[in-house]
Biotite code that builds the C-alpha atoms (Angstrom):
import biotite.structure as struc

atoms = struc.array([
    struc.Atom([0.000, 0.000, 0.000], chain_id="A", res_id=1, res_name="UNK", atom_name="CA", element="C"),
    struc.Atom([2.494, 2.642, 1.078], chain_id="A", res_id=2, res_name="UNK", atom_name="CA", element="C"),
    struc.Atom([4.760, 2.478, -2.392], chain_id="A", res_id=3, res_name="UNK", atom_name="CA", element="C"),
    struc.Atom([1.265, 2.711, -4.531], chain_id="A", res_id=4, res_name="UNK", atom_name="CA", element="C"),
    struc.Atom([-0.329, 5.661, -2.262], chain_id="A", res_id=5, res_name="UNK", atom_name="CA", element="C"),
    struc.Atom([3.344, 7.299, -2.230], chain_id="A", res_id=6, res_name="UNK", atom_name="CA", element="C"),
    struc.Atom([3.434, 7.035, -6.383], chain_id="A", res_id=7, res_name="UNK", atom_name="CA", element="C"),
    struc.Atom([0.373, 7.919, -6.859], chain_id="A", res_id=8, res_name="UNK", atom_name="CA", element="C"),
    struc.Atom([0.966, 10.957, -4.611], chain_id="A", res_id=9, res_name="UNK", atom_name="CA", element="C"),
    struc.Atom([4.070, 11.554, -6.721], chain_id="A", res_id=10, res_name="UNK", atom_name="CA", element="C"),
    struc.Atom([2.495, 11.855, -9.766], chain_id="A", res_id=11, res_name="UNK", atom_name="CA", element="C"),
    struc.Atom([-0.710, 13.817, -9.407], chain_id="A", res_id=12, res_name="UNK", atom_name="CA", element="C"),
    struc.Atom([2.098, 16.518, -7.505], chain_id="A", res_id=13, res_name="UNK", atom_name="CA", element="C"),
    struc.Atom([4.109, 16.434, -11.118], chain_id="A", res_id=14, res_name="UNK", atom_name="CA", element="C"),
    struc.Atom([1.021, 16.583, -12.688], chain_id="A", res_id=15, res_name="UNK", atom_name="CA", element="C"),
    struc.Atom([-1.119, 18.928, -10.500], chain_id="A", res_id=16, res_name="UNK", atom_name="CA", element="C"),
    struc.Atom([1.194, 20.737, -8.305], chain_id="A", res_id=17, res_name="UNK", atom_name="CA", element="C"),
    struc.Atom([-0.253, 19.417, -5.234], chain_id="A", res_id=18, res_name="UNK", atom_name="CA", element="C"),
    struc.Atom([-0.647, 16.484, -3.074], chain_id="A", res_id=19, res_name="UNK", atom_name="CA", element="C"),
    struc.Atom([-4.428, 16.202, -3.741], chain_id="A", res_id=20, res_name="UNK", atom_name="CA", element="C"),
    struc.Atom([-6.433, 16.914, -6.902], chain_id="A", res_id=21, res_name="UNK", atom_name="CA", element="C"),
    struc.Atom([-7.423, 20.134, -6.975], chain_id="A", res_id=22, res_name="UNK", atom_name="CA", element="C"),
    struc.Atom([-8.974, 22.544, -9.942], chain_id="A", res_id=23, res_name="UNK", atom_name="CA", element="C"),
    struc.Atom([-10.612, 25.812, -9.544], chain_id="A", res_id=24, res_name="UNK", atom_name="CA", element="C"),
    struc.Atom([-13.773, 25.183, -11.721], chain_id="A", res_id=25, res_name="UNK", atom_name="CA", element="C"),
    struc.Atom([-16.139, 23.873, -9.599], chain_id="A", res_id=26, res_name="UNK", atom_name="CA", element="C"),
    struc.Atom([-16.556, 20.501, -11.878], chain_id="A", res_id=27, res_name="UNK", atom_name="CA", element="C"),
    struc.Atom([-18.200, 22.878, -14.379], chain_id="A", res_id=28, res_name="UNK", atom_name="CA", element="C"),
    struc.Atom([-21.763, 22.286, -13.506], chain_id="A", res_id=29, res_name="UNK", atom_name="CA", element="C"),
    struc.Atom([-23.901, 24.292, -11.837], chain_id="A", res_id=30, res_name="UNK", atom_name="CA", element="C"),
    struc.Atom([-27.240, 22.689, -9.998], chain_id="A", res_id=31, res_name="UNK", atom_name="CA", element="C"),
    struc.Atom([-30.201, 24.790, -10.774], chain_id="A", res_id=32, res_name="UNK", atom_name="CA", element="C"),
    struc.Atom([-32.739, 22.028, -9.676], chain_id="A", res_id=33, res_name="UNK", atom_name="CA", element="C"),
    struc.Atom([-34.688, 21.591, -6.331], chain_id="A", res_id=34, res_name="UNK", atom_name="CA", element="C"),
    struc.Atom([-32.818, 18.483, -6.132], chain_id="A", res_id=35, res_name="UNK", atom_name="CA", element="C"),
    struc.Atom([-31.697, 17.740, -2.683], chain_id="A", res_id=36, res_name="UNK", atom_name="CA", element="C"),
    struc.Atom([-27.699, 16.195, -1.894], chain_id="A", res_id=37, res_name="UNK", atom_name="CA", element="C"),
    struc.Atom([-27.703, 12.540, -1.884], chain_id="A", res_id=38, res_name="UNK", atom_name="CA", element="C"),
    struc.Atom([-28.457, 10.960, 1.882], chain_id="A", res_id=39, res_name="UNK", atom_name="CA", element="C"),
    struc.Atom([-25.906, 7.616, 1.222], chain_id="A", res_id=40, res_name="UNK", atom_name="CA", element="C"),
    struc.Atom([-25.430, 6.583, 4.984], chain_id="A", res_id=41, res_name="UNK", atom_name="CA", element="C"),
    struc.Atom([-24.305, 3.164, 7.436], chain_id="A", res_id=42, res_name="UNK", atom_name="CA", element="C"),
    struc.Atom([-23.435, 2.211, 10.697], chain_id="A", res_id=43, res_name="UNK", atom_name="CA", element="C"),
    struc.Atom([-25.497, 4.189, 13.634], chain_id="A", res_id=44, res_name="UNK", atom_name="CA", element="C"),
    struc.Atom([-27.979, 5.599, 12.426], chain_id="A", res_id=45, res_name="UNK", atom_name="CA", element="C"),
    struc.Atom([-28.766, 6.955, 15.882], chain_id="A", res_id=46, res_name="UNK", atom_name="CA", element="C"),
    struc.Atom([-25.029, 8.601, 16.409], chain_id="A", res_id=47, res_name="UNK", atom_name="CA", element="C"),
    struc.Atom([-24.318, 12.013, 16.979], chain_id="A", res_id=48, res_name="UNK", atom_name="CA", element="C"),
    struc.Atom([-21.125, 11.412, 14.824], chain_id="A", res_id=49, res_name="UNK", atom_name="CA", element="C"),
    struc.Atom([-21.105, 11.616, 11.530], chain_id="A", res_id=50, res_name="UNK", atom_name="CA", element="C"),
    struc.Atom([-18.028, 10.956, 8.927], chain_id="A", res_id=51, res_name="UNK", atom_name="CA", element="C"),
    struc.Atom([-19.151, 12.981, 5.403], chain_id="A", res_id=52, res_name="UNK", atom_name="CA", element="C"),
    struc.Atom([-16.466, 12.028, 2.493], chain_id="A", res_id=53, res_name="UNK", atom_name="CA", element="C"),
    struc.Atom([-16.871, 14.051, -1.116], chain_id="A", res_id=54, res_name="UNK", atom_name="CA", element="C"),
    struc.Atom([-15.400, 11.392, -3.043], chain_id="A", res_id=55, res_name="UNK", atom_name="CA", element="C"),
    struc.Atom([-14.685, 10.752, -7.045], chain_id="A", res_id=56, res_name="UNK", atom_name="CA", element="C"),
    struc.Atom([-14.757, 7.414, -8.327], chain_id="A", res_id=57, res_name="UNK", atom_name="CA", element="C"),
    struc.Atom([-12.215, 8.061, -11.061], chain_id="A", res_id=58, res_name="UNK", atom_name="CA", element="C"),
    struc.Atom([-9.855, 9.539, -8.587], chain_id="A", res_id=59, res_name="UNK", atom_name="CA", element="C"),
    struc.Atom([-6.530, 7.467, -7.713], chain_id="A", res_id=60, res_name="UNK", atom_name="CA", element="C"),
    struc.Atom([-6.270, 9.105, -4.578], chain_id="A", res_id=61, res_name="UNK", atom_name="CA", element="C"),
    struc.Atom([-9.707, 8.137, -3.619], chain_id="A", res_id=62, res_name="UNK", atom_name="CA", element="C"),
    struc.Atom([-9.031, 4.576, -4.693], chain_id="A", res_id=63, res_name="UNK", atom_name="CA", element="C"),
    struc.Atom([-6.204, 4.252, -2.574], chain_id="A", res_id=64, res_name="UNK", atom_name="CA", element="C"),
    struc.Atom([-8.138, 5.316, 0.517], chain_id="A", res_id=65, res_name="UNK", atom_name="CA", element="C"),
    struc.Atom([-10.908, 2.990, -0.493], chain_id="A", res_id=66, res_name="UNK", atom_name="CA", element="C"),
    struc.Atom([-9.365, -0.027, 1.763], chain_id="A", res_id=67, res_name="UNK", atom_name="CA", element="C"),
    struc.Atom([-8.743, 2.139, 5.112], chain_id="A", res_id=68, res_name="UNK", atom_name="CA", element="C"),
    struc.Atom([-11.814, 4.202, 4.889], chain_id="A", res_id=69, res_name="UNK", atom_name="CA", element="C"),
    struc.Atom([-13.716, 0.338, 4.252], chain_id="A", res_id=70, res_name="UNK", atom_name="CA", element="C"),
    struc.Atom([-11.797, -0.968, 7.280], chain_id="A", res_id=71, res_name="UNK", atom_name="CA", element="C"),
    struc.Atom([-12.739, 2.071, 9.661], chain_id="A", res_id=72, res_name="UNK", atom_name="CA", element="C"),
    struc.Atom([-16.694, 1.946, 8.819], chain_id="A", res_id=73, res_name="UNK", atom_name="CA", element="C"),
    struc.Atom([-16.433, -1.710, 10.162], chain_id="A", res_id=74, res_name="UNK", atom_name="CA", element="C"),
    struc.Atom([-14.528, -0.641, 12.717], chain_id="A", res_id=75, res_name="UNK", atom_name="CA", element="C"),
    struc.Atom([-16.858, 2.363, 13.731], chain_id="A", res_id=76, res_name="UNK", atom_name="CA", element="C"),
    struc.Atom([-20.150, 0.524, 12.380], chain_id="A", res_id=77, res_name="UNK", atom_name="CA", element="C"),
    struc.Atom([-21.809, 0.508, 15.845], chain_id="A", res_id=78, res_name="UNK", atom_name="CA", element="C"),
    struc.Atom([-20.767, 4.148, 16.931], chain_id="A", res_id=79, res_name="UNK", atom_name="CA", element="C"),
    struc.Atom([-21.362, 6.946, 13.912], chain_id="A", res_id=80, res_name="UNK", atom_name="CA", element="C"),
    struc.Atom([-22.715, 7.412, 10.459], chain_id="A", res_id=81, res_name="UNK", atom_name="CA", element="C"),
    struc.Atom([-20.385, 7.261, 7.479], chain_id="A", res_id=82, res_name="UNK", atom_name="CA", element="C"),
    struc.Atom([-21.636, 9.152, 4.459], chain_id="A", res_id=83, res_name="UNK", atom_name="CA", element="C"),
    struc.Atom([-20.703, 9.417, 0.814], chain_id="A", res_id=84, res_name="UNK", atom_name="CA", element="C"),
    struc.Atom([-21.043, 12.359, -1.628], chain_id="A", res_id=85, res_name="UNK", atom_name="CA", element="C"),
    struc.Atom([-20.202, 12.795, -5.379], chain_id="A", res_id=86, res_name="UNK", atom_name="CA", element="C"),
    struc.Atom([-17.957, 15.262, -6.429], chain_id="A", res_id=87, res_name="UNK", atom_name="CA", element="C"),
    struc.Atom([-16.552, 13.921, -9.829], chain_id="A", res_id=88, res_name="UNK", atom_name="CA", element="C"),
    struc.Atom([-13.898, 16.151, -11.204], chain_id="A", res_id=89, res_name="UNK", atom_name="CA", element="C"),
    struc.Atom([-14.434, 16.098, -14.339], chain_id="A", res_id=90, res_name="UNK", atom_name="CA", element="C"),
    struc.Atom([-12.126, 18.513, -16.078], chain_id="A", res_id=91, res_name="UNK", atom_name="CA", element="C"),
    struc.Atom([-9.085, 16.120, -14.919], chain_id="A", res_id=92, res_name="UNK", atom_name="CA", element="C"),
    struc.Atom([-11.277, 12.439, -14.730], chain_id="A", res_id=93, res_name="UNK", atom_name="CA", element="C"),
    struc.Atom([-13.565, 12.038, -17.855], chain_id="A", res_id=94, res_name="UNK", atom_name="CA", element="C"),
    struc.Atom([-14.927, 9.004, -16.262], chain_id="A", res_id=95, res_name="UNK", atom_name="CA", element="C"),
    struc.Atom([-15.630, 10.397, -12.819], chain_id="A", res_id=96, res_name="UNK", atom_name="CA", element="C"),
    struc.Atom([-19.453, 11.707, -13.995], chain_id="A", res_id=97, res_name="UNK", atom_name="CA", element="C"),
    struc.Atom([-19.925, 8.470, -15.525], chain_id="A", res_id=98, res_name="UNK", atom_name="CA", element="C"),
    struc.Atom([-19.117, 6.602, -12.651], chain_id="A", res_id=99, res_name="UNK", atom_name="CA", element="C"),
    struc.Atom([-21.011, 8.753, -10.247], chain_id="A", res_id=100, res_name="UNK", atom_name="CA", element="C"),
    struc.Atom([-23.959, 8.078, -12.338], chain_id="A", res_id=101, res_name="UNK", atom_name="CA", element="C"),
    struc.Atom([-23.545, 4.509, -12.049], chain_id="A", res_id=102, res_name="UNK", atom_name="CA", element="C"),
    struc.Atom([-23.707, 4.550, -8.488], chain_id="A", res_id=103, res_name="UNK", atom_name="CA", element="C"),
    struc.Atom([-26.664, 6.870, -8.077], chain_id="A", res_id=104, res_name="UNK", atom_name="CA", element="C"),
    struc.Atom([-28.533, 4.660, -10.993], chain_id="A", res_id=105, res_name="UNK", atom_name="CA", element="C"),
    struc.Atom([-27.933, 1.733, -8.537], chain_id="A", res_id=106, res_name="UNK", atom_name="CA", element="C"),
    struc.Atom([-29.298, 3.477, -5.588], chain_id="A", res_id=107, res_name="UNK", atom_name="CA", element="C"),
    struc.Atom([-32.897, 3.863, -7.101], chain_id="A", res_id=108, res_name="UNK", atom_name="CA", element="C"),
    struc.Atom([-32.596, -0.188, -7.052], chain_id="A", res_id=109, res_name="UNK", atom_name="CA", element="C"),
    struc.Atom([-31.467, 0.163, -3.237], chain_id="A", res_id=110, res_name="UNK", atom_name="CA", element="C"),
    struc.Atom([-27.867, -0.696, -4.034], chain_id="A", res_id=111, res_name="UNK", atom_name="CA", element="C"),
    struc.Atom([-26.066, 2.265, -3.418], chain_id="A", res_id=112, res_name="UNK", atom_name="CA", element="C"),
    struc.Atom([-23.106, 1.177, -1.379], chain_id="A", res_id=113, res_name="UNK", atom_name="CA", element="C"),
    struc.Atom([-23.273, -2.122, -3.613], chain_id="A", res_id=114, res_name="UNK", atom_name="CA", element="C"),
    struc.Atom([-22.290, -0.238, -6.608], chain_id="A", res_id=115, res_name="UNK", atom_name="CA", element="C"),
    struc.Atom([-20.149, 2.393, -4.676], chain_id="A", res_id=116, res_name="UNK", atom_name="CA", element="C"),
    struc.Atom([-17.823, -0.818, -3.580], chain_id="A", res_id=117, res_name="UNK", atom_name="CA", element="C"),
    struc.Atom([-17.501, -2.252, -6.760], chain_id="A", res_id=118, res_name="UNK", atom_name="CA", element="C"),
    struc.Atom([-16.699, 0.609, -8.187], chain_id="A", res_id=119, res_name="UNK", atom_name="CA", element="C"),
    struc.Atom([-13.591, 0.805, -6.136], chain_id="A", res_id=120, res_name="UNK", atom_name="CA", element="C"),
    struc.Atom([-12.771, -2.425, -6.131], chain_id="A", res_id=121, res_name="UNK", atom_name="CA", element="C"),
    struc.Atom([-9.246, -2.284, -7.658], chain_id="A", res_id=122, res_name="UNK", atom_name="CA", element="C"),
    struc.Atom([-9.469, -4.848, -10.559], chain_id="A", res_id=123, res_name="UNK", atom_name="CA", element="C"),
    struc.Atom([-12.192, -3.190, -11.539], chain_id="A", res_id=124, res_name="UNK", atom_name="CA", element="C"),
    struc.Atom([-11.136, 0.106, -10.657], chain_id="A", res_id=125, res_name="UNK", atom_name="CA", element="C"),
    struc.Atom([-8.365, -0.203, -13.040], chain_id="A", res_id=126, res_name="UNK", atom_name="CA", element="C"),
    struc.Atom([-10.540, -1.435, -16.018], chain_id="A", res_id=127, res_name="UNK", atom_name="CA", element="C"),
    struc.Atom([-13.843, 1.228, -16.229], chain_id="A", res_id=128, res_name="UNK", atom_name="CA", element="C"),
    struc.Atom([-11.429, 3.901, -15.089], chain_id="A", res_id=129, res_name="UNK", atom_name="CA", element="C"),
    struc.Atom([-8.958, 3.747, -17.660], chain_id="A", res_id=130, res_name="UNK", atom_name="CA", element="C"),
    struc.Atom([-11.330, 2.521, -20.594], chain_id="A", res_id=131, res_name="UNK", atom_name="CA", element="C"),
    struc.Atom([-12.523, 5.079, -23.629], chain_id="A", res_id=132, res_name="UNK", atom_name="CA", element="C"),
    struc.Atom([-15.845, 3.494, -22.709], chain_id="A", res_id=133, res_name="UNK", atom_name="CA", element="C"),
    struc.Atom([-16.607, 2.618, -19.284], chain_id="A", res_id=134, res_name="UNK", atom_name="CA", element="C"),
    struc.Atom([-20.176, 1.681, -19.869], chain_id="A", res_id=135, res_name="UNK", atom_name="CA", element="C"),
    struc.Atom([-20.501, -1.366, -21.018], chain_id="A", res_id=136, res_name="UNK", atom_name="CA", element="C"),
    struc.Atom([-18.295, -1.923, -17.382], chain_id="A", res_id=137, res_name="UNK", atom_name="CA", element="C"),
    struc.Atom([-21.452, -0.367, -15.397], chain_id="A", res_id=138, res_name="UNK", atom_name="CA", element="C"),
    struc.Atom([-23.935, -2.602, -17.473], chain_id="A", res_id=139, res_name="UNK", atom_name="CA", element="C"),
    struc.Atom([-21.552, -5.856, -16.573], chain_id="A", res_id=140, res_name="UNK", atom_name="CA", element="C"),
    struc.Atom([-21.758, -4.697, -12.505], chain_id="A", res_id=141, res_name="UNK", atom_name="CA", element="C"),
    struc.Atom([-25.562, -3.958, -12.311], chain_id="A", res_id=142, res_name="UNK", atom_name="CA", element="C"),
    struc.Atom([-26.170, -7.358, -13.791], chain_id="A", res_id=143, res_name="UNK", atom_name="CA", element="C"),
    struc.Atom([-23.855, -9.339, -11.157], chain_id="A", res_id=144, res_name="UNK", atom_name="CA", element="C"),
    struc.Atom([-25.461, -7.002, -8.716], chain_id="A", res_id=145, res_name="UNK", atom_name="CA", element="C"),
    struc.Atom([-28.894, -8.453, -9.369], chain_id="A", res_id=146, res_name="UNK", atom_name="CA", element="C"),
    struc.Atom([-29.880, -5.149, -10.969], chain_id="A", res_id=147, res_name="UNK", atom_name="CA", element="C"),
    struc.Atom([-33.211, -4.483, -13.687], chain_id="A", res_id=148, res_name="UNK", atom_name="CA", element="C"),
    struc.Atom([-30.681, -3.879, -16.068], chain_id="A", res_id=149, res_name="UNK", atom_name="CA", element="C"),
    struc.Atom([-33.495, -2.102, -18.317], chain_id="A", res_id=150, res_name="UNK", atom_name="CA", element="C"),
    struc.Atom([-33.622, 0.263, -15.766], chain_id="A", res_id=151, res_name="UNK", atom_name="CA", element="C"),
    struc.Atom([-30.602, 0.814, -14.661], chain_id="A", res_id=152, res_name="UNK", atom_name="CA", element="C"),
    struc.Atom([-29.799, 2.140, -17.882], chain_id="A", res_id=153, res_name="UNK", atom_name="CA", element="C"),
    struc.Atom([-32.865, 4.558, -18.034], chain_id="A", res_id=154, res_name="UNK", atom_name="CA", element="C"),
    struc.Atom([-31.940, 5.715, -14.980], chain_id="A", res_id=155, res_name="UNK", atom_name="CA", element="C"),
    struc.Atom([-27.842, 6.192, -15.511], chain_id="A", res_id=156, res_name="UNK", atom_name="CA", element="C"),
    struc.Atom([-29.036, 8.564, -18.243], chain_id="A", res_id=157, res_name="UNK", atom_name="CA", element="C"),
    struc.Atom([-31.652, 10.294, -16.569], chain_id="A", res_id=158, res_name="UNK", atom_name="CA", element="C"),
    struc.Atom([-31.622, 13.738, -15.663], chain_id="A", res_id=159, res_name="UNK", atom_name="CA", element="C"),
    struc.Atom([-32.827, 12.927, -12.021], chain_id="A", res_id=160, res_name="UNK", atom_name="CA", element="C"),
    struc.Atom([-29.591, 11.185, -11.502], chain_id="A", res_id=161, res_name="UNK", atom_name="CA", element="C"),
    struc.Atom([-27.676, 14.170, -12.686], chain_id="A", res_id=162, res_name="UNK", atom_name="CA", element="C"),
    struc.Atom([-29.654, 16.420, -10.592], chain_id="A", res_id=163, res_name="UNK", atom_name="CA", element="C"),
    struc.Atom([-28.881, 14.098, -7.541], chain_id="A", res_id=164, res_name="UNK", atom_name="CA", element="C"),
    struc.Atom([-24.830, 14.774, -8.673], chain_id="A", res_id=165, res_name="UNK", atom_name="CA", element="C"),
    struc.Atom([-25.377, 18.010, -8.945], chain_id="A", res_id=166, res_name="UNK", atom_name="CA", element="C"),
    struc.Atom([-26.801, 18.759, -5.637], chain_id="A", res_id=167, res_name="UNK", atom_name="CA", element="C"),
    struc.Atom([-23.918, 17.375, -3.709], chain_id="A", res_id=168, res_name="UNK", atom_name="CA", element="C"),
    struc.Atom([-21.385, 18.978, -6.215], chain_id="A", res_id=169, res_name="UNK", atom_name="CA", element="C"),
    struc.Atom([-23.403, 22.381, -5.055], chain_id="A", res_id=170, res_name="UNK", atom_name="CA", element="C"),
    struc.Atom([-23.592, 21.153, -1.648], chain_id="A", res_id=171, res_name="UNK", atom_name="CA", element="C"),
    struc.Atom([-19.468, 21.019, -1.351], chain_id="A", res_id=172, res_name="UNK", atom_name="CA", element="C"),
    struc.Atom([-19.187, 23.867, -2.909], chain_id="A", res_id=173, res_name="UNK", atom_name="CA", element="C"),
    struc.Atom([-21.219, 25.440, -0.389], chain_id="A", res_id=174, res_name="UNK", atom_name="CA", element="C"),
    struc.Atom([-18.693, 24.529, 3.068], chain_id="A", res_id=175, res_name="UNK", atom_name="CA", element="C"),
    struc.Atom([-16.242, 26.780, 1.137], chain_id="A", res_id=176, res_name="UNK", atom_name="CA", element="C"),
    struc.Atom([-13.206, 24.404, 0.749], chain_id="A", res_id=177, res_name="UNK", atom_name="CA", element="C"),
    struc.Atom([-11.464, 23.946, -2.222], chain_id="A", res_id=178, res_name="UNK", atom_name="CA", element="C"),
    struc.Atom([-12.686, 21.137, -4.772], chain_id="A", res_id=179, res_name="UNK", atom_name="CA", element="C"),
    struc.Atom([-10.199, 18.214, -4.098], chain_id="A", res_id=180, res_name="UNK", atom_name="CA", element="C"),
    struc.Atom([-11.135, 14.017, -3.835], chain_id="A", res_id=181, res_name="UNK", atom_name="CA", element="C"),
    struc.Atom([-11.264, 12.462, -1.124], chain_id="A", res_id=182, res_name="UNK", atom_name="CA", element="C"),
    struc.Atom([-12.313, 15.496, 1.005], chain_id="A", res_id=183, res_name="UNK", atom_name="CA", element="C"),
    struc.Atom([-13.564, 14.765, 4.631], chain_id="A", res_id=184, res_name="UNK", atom_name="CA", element="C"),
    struc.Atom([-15.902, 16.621, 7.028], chain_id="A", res_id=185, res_name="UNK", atom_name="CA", element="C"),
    struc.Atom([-16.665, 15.304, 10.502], chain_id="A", res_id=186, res_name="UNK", atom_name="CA", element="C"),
    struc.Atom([-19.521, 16.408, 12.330], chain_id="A", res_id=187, res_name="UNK", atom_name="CA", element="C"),
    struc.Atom([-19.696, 18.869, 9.520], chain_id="A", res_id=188, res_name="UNK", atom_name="CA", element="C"),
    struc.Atom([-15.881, 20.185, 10.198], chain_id="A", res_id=189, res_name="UNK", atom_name="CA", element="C"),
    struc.Atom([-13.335, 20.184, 7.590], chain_id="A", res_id=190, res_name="UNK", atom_name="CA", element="C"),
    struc.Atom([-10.559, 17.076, 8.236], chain_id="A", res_id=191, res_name="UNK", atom_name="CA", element="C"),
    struc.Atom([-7.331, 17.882, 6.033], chain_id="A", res_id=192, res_name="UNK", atom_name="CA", element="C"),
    struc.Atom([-6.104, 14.468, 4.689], chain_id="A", res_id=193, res_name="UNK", atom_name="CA", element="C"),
    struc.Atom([-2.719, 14.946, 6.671], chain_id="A", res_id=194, res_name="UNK", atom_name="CA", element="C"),
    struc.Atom([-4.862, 14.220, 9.719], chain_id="A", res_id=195, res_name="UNK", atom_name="CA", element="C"),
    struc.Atom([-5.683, 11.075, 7.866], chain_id="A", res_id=196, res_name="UNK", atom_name="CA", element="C"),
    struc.Atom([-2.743, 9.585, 6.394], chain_id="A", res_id=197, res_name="UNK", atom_name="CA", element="C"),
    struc.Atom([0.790, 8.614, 8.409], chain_id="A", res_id=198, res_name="UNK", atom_name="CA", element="C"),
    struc.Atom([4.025, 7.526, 6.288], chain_id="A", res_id=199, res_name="UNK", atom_name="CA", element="C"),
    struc.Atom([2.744, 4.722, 4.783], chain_id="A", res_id=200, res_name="UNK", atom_name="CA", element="C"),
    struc.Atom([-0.770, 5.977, 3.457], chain_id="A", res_id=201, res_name="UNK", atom_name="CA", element="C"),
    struc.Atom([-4.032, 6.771, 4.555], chain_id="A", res_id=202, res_name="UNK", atom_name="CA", element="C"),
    struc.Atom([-3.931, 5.206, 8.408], chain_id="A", res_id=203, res_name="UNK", atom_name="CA", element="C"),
    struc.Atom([-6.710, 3.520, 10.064], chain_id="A", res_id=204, res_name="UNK", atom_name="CA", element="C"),
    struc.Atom([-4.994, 4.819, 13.242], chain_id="A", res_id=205, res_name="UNK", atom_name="CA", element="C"),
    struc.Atom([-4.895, 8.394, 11.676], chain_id="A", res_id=206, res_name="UNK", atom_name="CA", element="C"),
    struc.Atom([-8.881, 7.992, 11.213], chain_id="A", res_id=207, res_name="UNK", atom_name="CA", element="C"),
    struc.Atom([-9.099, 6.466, 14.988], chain_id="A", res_id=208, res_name="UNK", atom_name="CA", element="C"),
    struc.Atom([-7.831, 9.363, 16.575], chain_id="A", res_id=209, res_name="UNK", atom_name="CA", element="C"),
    struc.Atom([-9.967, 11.854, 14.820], chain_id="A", res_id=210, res_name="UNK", atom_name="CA", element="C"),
    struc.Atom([-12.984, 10.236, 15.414], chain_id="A", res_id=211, res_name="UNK", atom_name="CA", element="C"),
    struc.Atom([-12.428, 9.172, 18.391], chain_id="A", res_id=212, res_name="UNK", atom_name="CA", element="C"),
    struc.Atom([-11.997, 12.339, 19.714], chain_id="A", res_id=213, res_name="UNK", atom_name="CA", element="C"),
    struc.Atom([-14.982, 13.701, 18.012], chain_id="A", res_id=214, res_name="UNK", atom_name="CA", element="C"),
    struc.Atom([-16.968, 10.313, 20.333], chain_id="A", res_id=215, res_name="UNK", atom_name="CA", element="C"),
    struc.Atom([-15.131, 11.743, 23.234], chain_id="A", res_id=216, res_name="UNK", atom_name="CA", element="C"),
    struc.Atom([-17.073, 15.260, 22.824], chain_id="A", res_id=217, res_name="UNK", atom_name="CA", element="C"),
    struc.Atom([-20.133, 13.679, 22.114], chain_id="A", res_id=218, res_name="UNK", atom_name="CA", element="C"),
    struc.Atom([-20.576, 12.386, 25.846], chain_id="A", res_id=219, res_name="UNK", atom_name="CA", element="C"),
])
């Protein structure tokens, strides 16, 4: 893990100047719907503790936290909320819309997180991500999902799917940070990722200690 999260940091810095992926754009869409962010949530329903990640699917970065961020929602399953948003950067991911759609197409079929894990999955991470085409990828997972494939694909080109994207792109844009994937808020506060990461990568200890603090504070 830490030679692949270390090279992948390496070369979106060469690339982007940064550690994370940034751009100034604001994904280039604008949501002018009365569509409402996306409500994607496990573990305790109940807790006052609540772990918000703006995620991209087409993101290496985000890929590479996939397995940590997996192992602390088991980890934290009976004590707070984990909750996904899109924000697909599209001027730097071409696929990252496409993928998003997938995953919110899945969710009117009540397999969000379904979707949202084989998405990430790094086999086929590598595949859809990389691919001129990636649909014919999303048909391939909604059928081994057990999905009305007929539907799924009304619904990955529907424009209440894009309004669903759209509203959490507007909803990020609205805490006032900076577009970048994965971007954390807990309990509605900004996390910066070097809270989150130690030498080797994205920590599940880093994670621990933020939200275990945020438990702490809850009592």
């Amino acid at each position: 893990m830490d030679k692949r999260f270390w090279g992948i940091i390496a070369l979106i810095v060469v690339i982007f100047g940064g550690i994370l992926v940034f751009h100034s754009n604001k994904s280039g869409n604008n949501n002018t719907t009365n569509a409402k962010p996306t409500n994607h949530v496990i573990g305790d329903l109940t807790s006052k503790v609540t772990l918000v990640e703006y995620g991209d699917y087409e993101c290496p970065v985000c890929e590479s936290y996939y397995s940590t961020v997996t192992q602390v929602q088991q980890k934290y399953a009976k004590l707070i909320k984990f909750q996904f948003r899109n924000l697909p950067l599209t001027q730097i991911h071409p696929n990252a819309l496409a993928g998003a759609r997938a995953a919110e197409a899945a969710s009117l079929q009540g397999k969000f997180w379904q979707m949202h894990n084989t998405l990430y999955a790094p086999q086929n991470w590598q595949e859809w991500s990389t691919s001129s085409n990636p649909d014919p990828y999303f048909w391939t997972y909604a059928s081994q999902l057990g999905l009305n494939l007929t539907q799924f694909k009304k619904d990955f080109a529907s424009s209440t799917v894009n309004d669903r994207i759209q509203a959490d792109i507007a909803a990020f844009n609205n805490t006032g940070q900076q577009e970048a994937t994965p971007t954390f808020f807990l309990n509605g506060k900004y996390v910066p990722n070097t809270k989150l990461i130690n030498s080797s990568g994205p920590s599940v200890a880093a994670f621990s200690s933020v939200i275990n603090a945020a438990l702490k504070n809850t009592k």
